[in-house]
C-alpha positions in Angstrom: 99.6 92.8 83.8 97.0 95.1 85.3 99.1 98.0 86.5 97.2 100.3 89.4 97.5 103.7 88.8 100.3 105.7 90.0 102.1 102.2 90.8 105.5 101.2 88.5 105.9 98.0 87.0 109.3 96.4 87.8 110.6 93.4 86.0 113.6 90.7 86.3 116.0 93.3 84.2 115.4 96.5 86.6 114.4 94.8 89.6 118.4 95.8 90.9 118.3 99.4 90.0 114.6 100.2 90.7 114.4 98.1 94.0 117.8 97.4 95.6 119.1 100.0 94.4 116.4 103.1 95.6 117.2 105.3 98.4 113.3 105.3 99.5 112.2 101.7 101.0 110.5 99.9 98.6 106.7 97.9 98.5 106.9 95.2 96.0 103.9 93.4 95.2 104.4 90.2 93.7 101.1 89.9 91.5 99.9 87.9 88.6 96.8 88.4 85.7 95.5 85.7 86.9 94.9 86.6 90.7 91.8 87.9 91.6 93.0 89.1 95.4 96.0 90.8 93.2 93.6 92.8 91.5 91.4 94.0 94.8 95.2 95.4 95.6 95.3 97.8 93.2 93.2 100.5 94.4 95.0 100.1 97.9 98.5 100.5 96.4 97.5 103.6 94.1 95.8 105.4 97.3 99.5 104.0 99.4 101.9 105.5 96.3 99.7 108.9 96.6 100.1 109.0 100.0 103.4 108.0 100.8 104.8 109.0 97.6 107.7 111.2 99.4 109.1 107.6 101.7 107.6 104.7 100.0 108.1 103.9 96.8 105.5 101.1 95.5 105.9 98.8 92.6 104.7 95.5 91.1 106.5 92.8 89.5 104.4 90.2 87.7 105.1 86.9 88.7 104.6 85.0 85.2 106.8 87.7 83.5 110.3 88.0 86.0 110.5 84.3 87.3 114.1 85.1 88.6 113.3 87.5 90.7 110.8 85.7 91.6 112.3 82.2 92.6 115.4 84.5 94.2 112.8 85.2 97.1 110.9 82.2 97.1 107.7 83.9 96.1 104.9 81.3 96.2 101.7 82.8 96.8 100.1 85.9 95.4 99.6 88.5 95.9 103.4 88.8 98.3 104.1 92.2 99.3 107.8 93.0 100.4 109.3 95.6 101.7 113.2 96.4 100.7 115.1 98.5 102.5 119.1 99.3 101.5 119.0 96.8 98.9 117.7 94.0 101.7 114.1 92.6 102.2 113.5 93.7 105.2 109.4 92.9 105.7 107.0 89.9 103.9 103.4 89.7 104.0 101.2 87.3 102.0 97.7 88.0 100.8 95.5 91.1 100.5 94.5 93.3 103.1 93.0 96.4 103.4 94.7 100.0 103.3 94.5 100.4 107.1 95.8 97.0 108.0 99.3 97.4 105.1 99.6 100.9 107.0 100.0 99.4 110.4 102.3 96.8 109.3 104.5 99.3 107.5 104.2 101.6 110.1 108.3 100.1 111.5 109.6 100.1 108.2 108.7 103.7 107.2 
């Protein structure tokens, strides 16, 4: 998986400990190799895990590579971005969009 910088990789087997179980509200970009609007992401979520570092945390999970996690939230189309908060999803978007545009949605969730 292309990783962008700054940004962890989570996986089926930590998904519950680095997601549900973090104490900062968590950006999870469902993404795949094989995505070319996954890829424009990465940029965007390297600049958001500088930025908001200290009450976002920001991770991707490769699709192909964690199908349970996966199928458990009825991810279909990449790149999905969801936000967990407390160990729920609290937030879903689908498909890229600029920096400024993921800000203002996560602007209630922050």
């Amino acid at each position: 998986m292309i990783r962008a910088s700054g940004v962890d990789e989570v996986t089926d087997a930590d998904f519950g400990d680095q997601v549900l179980g973090s104490d900062l509200p968590v950006l999870v970009e469902f993404t795949a190799d094989w995505c070319p609007p996954c890829r424009q992401m990465g940029p965007v979520l390297s600049a958001l895990a500088a930025e908001e570092g200290d009450r976002l945390r920001v991770v991707q999970l490769d699709v192909d590579t964690s199908p349970e996690t996966t199928n458990a939230y009825k991810v279909l189309s990449m790149p999905t971005f969801m936000v967990f908060r407390d160990g729920e999803p609290v937030r879903s978007m689908v498909g890229a969009r600029p920096k400024r545009r993921l800000l203002e949605e996560l602007s209630d969730v922050l």
